[in-house]
C-alpha positions as CSV (number, residue, x, y, z in Angstrom):
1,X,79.5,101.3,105.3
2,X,82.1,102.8,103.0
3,X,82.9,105.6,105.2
4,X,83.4,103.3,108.4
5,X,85.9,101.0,106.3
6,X,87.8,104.0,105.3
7,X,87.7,105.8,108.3
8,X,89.2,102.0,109.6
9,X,91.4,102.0,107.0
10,X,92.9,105.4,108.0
11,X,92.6,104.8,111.6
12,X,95.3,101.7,111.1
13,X,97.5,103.2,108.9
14,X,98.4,105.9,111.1
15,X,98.9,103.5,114.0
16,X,100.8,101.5,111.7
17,X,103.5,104.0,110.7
18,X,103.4,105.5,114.3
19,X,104.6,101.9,115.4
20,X,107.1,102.2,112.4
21,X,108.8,105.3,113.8
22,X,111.7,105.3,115.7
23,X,110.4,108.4,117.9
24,X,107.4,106.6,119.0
25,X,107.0,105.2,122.4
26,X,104.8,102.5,122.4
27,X,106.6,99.9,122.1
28,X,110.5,99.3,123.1
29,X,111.2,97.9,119.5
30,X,110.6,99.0,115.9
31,X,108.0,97.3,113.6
32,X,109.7,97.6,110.4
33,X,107.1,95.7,108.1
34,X,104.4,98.3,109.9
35,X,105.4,101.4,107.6
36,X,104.4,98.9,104.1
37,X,101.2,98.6,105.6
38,X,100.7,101.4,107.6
39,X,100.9,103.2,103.5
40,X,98.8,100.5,102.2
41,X,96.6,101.1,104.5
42,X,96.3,105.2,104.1
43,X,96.2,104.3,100.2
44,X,93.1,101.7,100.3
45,X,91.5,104.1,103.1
46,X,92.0,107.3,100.6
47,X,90.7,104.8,97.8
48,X,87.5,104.7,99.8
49,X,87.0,108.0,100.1
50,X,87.6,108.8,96.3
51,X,84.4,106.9,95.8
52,X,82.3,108.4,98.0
53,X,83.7,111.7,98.0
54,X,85.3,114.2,95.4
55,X,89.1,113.9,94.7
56,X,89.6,117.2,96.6
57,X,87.3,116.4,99.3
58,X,89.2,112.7,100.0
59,X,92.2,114.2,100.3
60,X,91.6,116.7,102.7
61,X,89.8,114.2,105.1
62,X,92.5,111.9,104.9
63,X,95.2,114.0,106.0
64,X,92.6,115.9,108.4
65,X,91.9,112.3,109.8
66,X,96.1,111.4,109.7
67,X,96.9,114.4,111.1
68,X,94.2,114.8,114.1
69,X,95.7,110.5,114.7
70,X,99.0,111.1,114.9
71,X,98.5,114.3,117.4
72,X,96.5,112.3,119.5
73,X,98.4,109.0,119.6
74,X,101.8,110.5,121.5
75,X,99.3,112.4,123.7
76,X,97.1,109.4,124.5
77,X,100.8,106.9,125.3
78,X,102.5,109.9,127.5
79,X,98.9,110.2,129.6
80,X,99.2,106.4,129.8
81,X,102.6,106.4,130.9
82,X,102.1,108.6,133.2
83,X,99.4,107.1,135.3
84,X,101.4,104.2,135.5
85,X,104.4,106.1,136.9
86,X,101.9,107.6,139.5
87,X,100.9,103.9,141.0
């Protein structure tokens, strides 16, 4: 159960400080308040993992995990905008 919170955790985070930036296109404004909890997030979420997992271990699945979501994200909106500029 710990692992699916954290995974969670992580999961929001990086959606969170995607929304944050000012590169992203989502949405047409900024979230400011969303890179506070987009962190908070990412710290409860690598929290989680400390306890199930060894230091080292955490930390590289976090930023694995961060990394793989914030690849996928800009990916995932483009292909989205472009099947509503085909219609």
């Amino acid at each position: 159960m710990t692992e699916i919170l954290a995974g969670l955790c992580l999961l929001v985070g990086t959606i969170a400080l995607y929304l944050a930036s000012p590169n992203q296109r989502l949405r047409e404004t900024l979230l400011p308040w969303a890179r506070w909890a987009g962190w908070a997030f990412l710290v409860v979420g690598q929290v989680m993992l400390w306890t199930i997992m060894g230091t080292a271990t955490a930390v590289f699945t976090s930023l694995t995990a961060a990394m793989l979501l914030w690849s996928v994200i800009p990916l995932a909106v483009a292909w989205q905008r472009g099947e509503k500029a085909k219609k």
